[in-house]
C-alpha positions in Angstrom: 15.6 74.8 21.8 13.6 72.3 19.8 13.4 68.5 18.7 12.4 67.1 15.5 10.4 63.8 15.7 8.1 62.1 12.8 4.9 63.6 12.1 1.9 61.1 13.2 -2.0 61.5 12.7 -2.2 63.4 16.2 -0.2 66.5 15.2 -2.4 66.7 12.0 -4.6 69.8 13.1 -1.9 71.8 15.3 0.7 71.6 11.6 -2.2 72.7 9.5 -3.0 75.4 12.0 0.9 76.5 11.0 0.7 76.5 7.4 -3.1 78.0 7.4 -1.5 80.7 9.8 0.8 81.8 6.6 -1.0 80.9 3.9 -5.0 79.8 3.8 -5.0 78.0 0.7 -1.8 76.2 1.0 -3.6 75.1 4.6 -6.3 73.3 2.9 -4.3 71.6 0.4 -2.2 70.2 3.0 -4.5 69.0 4.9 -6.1 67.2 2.2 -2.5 65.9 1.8 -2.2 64.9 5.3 -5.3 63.3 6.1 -4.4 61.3 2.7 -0.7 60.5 4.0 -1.8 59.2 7.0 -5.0 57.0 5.6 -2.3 55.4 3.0 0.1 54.8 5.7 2.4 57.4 4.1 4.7 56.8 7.0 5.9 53.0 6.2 7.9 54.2 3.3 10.9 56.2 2.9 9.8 57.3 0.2 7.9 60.1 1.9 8.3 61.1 5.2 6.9 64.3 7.1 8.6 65.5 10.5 7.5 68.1 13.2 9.4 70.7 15.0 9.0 70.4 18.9 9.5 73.4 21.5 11.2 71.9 24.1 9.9 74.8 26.8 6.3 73.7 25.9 6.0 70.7 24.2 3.6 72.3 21.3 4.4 71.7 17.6 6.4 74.7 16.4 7.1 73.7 13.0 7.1 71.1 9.9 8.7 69.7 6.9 9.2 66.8 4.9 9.4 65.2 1.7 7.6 63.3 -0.9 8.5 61.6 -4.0 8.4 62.9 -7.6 5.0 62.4 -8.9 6.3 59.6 -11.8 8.3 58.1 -9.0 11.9 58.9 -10.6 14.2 57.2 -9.0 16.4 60.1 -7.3 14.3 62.4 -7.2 12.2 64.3 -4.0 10.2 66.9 -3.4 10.3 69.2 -0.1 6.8 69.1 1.4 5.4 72.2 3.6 7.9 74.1 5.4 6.5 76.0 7.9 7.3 77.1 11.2 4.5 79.4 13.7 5.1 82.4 13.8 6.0 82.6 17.4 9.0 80.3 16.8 10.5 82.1 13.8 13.6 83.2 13.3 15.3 81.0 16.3 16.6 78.3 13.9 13.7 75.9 13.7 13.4 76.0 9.7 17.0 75.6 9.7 17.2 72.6 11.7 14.0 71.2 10.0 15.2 71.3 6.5 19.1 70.3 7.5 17.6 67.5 8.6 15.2 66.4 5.7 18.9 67.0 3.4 20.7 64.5 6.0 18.0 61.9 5.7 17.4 62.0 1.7 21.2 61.7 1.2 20.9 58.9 3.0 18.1 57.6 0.6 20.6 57.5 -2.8 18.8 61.2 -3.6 20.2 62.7 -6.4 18.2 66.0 -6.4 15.4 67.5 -3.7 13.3 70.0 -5.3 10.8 72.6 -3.9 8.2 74.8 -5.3 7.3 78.2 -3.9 6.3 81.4 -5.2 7.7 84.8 -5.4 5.7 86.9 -3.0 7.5 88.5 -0.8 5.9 86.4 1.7 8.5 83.7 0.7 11.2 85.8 0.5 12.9 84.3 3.5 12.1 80.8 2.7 13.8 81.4 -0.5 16.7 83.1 1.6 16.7 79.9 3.2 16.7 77.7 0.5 19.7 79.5 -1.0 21.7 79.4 1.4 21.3 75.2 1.8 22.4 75.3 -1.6 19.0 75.3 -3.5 19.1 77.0 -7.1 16.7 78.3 -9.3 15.8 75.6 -12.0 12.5 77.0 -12.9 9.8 79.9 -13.3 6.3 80.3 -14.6 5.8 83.6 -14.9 2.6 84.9 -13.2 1.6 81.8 -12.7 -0.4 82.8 -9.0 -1.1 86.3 -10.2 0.0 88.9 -12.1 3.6 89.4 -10.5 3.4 86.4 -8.4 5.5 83.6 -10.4 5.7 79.5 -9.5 9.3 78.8 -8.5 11.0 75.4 -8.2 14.2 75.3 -6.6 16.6 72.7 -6.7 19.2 71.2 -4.2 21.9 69.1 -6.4 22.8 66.2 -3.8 25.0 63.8 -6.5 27.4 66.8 -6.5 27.7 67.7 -2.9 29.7 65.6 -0.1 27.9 65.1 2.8 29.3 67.8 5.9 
């Protein structure tokens, strides 16, 4: 079983740990983010909020997500930060939980869409799963934009049209 609490500056090197775990570049980009989130005071606006998984057998961070706003600051739109859970917590509902409860909090904020960007690797292949299944569609591709093969997705989650459950 897990909780989900807000991410603060202590959790900082135990979530990049996570992401680095998956990924190593997307690990040093967010914690670039992170350290910048937290020196900003990130947390003090709804705007953009970041949240950690907790296993409740151990207390240790299993998992994070979040959001951000869009870069010009449109008004209804959000961006899904880092998803990640460790890998020793996958597959028992944590990203699940995470990201249902990232869509119940920006409804709440007047959100009209929540994007995401990923890529096409097969390493993503779940997440993407995931995604799908929230209700996330395809809204764009750049075609080997990582790599040859390896395209930039963004996925988008069309709140204005969907009643909350």
């Amino acid at each position: 079983m897990f909780a989900i609490r807000e991410m603060t500056r202590e959790d900082l090197e135990a979530v990049v740990a996570i992401i680095t775990s998956h990924e190593v570049t997307d690990g040093e980009l967010a914690d670039e983010y992170y350290r910048d989130y937290f020196e900003r005071n990130g947390a003090e606006s709804d705007r953009e909020r970041l949240f950690v998984g907790i296993a409740a057998a151990t207390g240790e961070i299993a998992g994070v997500c979040g959001w951000y706003p869009d870069k010009y600051d449109w008004p209804g739109i959000l961006w899904l930060n880092w998803t990640y859970v460790q890998a020793a917590f996958r597959r028992q509902g944590l990203g699940k939980m995470l990201l249902q409860h990232v869509i119940e909090c920006v409804r709440q904020l007047d959100t009209r869409k929540l994007y995401v960007d990923t890529s096409s690797d097969r390493g993503y292949s779940r997440a993407v799963q995931m995604y799908e299944r929230f209700g996330f569609r395809e809204e764009g591709r750049l075609v080997d934009y990582y790599d040859i093969g390896e395209d930039y997705l963004i996925l988008a989650l069309d709140l204005s049209r969907q009643s909350p459950e």
